[in-house]
C-alpha positions in Angstrom: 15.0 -5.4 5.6 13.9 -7.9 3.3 10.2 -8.9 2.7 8.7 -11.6 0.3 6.5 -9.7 -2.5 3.6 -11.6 -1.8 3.8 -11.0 2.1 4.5 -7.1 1.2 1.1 -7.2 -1.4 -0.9 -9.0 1.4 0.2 -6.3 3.9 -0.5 -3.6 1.7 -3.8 -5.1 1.0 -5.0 -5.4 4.4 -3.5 -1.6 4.9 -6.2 -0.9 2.0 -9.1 -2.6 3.1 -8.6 -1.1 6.7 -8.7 2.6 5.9 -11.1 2.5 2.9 -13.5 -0.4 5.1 -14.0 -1.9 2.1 -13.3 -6.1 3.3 -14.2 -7.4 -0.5 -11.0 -5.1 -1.7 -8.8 -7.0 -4.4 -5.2 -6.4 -4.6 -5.8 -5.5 -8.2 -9.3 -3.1 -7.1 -7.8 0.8 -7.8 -7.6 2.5 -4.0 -9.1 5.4 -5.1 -12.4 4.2 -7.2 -13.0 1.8 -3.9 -13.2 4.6 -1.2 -10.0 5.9 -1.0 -8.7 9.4 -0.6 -6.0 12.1 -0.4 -6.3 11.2 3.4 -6.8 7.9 3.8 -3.9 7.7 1.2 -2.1 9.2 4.0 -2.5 7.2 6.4 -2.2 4.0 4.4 1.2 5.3 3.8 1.9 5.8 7.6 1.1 2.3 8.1 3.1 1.0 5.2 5.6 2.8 6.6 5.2 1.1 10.2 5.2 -2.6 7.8 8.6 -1.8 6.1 9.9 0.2 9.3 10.7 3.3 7.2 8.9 6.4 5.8 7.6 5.9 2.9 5.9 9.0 0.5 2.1 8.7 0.7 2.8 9.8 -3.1 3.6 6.2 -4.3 0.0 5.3 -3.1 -1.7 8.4 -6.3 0.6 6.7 -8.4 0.9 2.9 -8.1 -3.1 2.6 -6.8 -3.8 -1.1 -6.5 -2.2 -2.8 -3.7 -0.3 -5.5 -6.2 1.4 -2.4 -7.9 2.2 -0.6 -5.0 3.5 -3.3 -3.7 6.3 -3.8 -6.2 7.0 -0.2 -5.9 7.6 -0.1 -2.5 10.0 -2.9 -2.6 11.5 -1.4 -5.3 11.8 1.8 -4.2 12.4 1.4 -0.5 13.3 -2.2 0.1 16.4 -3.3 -2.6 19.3 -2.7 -2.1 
């Protein structure tokens, strides 16, 4: 599956907002200093993983924490090739 970056960041974005209900969320704002948690990490992963239509680790959401980071790891990680 391919997917532009941008498109990816702007999913991944709108992932964040939802589970953290925080609508003024940045794609550079850190997940966890803006509401996030181990849980809600969870589930933003689930839903990633629904975007990209495979599983993704909930892990790469502790380590790449803004949704412009994560972004590029996902694509990275799960997406090339």
């Amino acid at each position: 599956m391919t997917i532009e970056i941008q498109i990816l960041e702007d999913k991944i974005l709108e992932i964040f907002r939802s589970v953290t209900q925080v609508p003024s969320l940045t794609a550079e704002d850190d997940f966890f200093n803006s509401g996030g948690d181990s849980l809600l990490a969870v589930e933003a992963g689930f839903q990633i993983s629904q975007v990209i239509d495979q599983e993704v680790d909930s892990m790469v959401i502790f380590v790449f924490t803004t949704a412009s980071t994560c972004a590029v790891a996902v694509s990275e990680q799960y997406l090339t090739a």
